[in-house]
C-alpha positions as CSV (number, residue, x, y, z in Angstrom):
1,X,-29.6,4.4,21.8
2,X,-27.6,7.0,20.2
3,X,-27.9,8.2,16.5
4,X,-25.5,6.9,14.1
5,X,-23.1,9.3,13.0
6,X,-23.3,9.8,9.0
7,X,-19.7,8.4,8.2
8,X,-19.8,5.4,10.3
9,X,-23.5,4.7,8.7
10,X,-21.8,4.5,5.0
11,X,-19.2,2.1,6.3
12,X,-22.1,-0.4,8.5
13,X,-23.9,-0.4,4.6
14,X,-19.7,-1.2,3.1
15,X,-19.7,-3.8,5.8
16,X,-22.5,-5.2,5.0
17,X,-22.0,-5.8,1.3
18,X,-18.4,-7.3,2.3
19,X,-20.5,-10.3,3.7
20,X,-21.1,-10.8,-0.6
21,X,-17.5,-11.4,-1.1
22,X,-16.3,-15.1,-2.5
23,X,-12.6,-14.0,-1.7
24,X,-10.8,-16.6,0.2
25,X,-8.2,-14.4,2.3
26,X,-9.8,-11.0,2.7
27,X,-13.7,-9.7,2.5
28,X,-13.9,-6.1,1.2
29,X,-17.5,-3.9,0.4
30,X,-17.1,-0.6,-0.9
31,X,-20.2,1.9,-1.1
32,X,-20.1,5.5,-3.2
33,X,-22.1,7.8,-2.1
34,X,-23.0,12.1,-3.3
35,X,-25.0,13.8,-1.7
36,X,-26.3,11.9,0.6
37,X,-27.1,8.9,-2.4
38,X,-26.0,5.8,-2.3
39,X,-24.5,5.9,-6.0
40,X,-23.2,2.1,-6.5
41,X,-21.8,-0.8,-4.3
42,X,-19.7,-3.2,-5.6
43,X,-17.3,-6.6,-3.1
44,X,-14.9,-8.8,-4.2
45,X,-15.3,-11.6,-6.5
46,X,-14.5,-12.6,-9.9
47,X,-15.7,-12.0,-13.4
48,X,-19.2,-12.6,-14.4
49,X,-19.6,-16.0,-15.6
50,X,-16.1,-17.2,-14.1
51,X,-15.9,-19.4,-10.8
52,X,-15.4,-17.7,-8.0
53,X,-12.5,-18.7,-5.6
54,X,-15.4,-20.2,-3.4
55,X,-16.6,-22.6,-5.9
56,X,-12.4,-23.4,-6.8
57,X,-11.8,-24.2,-3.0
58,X,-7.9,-22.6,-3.5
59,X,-6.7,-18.7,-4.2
60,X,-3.8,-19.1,-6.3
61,X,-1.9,-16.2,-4.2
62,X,-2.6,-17.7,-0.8
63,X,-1.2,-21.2,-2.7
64,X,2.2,-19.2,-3.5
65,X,2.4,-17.3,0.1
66,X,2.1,-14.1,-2.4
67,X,2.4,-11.2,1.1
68,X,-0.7,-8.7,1.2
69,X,0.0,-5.8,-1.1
70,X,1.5,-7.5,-4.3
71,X,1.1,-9.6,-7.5
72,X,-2.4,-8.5,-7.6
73,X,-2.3,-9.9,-11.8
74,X,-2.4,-13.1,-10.2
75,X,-5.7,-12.3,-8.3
76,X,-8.7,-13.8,-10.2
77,X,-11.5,-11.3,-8.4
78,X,-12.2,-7.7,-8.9
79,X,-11.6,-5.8,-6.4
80,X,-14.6,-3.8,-4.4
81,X,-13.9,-0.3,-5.4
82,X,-13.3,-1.5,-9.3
83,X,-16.8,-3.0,-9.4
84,X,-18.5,-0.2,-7.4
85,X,-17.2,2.1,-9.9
86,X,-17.7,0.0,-12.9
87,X,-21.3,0.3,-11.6
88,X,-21.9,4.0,-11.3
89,X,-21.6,6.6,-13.9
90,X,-19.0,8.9,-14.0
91,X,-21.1,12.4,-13.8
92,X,-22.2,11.0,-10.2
93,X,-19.2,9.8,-9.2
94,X,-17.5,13.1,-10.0
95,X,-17.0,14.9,-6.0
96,X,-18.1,11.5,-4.5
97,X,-16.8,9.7,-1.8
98,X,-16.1,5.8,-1.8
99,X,-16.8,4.4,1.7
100,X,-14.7,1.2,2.2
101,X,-14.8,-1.8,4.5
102,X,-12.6,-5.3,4.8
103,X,-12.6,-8.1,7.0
104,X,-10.5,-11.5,7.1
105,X,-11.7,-14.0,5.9
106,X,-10.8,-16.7,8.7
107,X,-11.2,-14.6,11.3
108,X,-14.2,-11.7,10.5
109,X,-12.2,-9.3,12.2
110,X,-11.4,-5.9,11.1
111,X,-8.5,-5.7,8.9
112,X,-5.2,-3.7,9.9
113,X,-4.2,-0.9,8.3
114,X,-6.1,-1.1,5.0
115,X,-6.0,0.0,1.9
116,X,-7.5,0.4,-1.8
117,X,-4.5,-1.3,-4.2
118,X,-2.7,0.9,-6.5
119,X,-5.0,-0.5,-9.2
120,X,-8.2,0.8,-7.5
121,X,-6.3,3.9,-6.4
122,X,-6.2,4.9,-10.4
123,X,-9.7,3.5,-10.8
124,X,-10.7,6.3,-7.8
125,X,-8.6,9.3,-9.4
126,X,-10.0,8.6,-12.9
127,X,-13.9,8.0,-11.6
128,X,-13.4,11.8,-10.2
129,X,-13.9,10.8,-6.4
130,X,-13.3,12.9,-3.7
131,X,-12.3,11.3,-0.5
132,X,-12.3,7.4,0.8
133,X,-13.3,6.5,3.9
134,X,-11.6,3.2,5.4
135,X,-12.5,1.4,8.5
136,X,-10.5,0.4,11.3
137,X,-12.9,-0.9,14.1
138,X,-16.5,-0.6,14.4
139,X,-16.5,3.1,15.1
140,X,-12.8,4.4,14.3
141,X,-12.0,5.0,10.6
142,X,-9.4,7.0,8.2
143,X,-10.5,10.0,5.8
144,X,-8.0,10.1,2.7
145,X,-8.5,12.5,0.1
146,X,-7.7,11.5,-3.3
147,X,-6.0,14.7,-4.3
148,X,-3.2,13.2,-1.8
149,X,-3.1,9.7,-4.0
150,X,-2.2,11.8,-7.3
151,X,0.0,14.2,-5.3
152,X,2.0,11.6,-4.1
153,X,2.7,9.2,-7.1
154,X,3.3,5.8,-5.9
155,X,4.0,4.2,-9.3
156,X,7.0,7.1,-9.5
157,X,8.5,4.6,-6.9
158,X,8.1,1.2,-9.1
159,X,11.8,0.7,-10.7
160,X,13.2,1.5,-7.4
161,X,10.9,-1.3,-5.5
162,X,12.0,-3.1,-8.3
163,X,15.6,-2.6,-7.5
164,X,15.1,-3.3,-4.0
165,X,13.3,-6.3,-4.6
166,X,15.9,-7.5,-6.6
167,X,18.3,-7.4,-4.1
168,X,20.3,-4.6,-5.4
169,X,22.9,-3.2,-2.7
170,X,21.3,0.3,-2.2
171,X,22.5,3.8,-0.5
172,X,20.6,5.2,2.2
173,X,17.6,7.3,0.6
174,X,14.8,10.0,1.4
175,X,12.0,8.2,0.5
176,X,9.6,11.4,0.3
177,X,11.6,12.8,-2.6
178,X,11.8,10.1,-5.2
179,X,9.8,12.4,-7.5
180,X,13.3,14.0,-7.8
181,X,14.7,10.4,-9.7
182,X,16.2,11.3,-12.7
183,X,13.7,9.6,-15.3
184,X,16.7,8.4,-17.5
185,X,17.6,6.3,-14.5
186,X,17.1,2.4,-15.6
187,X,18.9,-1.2,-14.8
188,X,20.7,-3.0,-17.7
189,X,20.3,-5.7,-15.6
190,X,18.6,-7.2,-12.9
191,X,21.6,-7.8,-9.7
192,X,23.8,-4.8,-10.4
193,X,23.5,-1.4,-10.8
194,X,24.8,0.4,-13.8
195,X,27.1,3.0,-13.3
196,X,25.5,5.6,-14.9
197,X,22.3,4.4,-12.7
198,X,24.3,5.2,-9.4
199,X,25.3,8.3,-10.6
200,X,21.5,9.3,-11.1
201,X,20.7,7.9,-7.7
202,X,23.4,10.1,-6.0
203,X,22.3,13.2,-8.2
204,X,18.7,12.2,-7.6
205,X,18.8,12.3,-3.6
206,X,22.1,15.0,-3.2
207,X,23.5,12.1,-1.8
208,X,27.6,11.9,-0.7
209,X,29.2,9.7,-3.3
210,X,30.7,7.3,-1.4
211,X,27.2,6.2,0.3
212,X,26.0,5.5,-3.6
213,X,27.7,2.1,-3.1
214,X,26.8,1.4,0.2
215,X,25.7,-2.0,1.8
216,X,22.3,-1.3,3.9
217,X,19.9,-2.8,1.7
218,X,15.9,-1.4,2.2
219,X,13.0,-3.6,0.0
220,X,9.8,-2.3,0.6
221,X,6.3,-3.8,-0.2
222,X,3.8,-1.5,-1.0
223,X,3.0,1.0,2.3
224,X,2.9,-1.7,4.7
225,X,6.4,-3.9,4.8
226,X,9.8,-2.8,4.9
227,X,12.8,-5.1,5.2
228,X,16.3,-3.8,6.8
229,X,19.1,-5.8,5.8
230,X,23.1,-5.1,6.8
231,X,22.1,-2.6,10.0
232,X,23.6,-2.2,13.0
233,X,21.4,-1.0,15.6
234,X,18.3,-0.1,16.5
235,X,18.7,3.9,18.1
236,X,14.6,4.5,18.7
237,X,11.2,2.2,18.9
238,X,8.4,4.2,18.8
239,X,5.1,3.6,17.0
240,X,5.1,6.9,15.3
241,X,8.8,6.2,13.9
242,X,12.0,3.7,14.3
243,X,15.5,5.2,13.8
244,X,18.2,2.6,12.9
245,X,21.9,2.7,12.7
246,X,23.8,1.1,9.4
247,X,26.8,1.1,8.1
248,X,26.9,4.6,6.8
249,X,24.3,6.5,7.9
250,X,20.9,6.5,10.0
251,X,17.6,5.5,8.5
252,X,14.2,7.1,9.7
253,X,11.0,5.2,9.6
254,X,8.2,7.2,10.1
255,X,4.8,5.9,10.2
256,X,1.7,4.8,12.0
257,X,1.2,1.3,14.4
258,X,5.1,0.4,13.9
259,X,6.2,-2.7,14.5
260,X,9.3,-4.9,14.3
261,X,7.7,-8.2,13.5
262,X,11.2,-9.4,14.1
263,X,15.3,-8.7,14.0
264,X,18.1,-10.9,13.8
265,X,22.1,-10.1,13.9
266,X,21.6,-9.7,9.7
267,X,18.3,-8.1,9.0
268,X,15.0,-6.7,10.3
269,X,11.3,-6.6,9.1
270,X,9.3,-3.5,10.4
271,X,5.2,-3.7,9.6
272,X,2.8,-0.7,9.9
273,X,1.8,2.3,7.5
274,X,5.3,3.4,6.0
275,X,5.0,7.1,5.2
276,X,8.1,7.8,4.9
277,X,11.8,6.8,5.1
278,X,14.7,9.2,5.4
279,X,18.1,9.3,5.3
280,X,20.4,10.6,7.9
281,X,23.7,11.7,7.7
């Protein structure tokens, strides 16, 4: 019987301490470990002293069809990662690296394309930790280092998510430069843009002005859903990216495991790890 490798040995103990979890949907361990110490552990469940979901028999989220990836306020655990750091102190945790495991709950199988929330991602850059390991099957895992979570600012993305989510007719974008939004950029109100808004946008992305009110309408949810409204083709399929035609312009998807869950004549929903979608003239 072969020897272990070290990685894969951190993630069998994360694994392990998933099987703790009183979650109702999804069973996550997380183990951080320095030199060569396990430093802290911590799974899913709620409070101390609060009922679990377990004990409750319902998760609010699952009640409401909340999709993986949002309204975590409505949650009633903490998360793995937040209670193994809320465990350790932060002089050990300072280089570490957070080893991380999740399972479904129904199923026991290995959950696709996982990751910590953006709450635990801030929880990981403040503890001072180094890398995060992730599983993906028994002996196949990601490496991520954390230097990459504060490089690339997720929450610099939130009014625009917001927009989308509204249903706010939106031009074509590069989704890599949003850091570029102008931070004066707001909505007065929820279903339209303000004008000085779409004047930021076009600024913002060196957009053409006449694709600032154009009708292709992207809403992302988190790193692992996108919705394509208003297209009109679909010009590549692969896994690693998915080119589509709209109205005005081409959109790139580029990713990992893409997938068009489905399409109609009026809209599309691609899942996978969205890393990045660009605009094409």
């Amino acid at each position: 019987m072969a020897r272990r490798d070290k990685i894969n040995y951190y993630l069998d103990l994360a694994d392990v301490v998933s099987k703790r979890c009183t979650c109702l949907r999804r069973h996550y361990g997380a183990v951080i470990v320095k030199n060569d110490e396990v430093i802290s552990t911590g799974y899913v469940g709620a409070p101390r002293g609060r009922k679990n979901c377990t004990d409750l028999g319902f998760c609010v989220r699952k009640q409401m069809n909340i999709p993986r990836g949002e309204r975590y306020e409505l949650c009633r655990s903490v998360h793995a990662e937040a209670n193994a750091i809320i465990s350790a102190e932060r002089e050990k945790m300072i280089g570490a690296a957070l080893y991380l495991s999740g399972r479904e709950a129904d199923t026991g199988e290995y959950i696709k394309n996982s990751n910590s929330c953006s709450m635990c991602k801030r929880l990981i850059i403040n503890a001072g930790i180094s890398h995060v390991y992730i599983r993906d099957t028994d002996d196949e895992y990601r490496e991520i280092a954390v230097e990459d979570w504060i490089v690339n600012d997720e929450s610099l993305e939130v009014w625009l998510l917001s927009a989308v989510n509204a249903h706010i007719l939106l031009p074509c974008f590069a989704y890599n430069d949003i850091n570029k939004v102008h931070a004066g950029a707001v909505m007065k109100k929820r279903n339209i843009f303000s004008s000085e808004l779409k004047e930021s946008v076009v600024r913002a992305f060196d957009l053409p002005p006449d694709l600032a009110y154009g009708s292709v309408l992207v809403s992302v949810t988190g790193q692992s859903g996108l919705l394509i409204e208003n297209y009109r083709g679909i010009l590549e399929y692969k896994e690693e990216h998915i080119r589509i035609q709209a109205k005005d312009c081409r959109i790139l998807v580029v990713g990992k495991r893409l997938k068009i869950e489905y399409y109609t004549n009026e809209e599309m929903k691609i899942n996978g790890l969205i890393e990045q979608i660009i605009y094409e003239n």
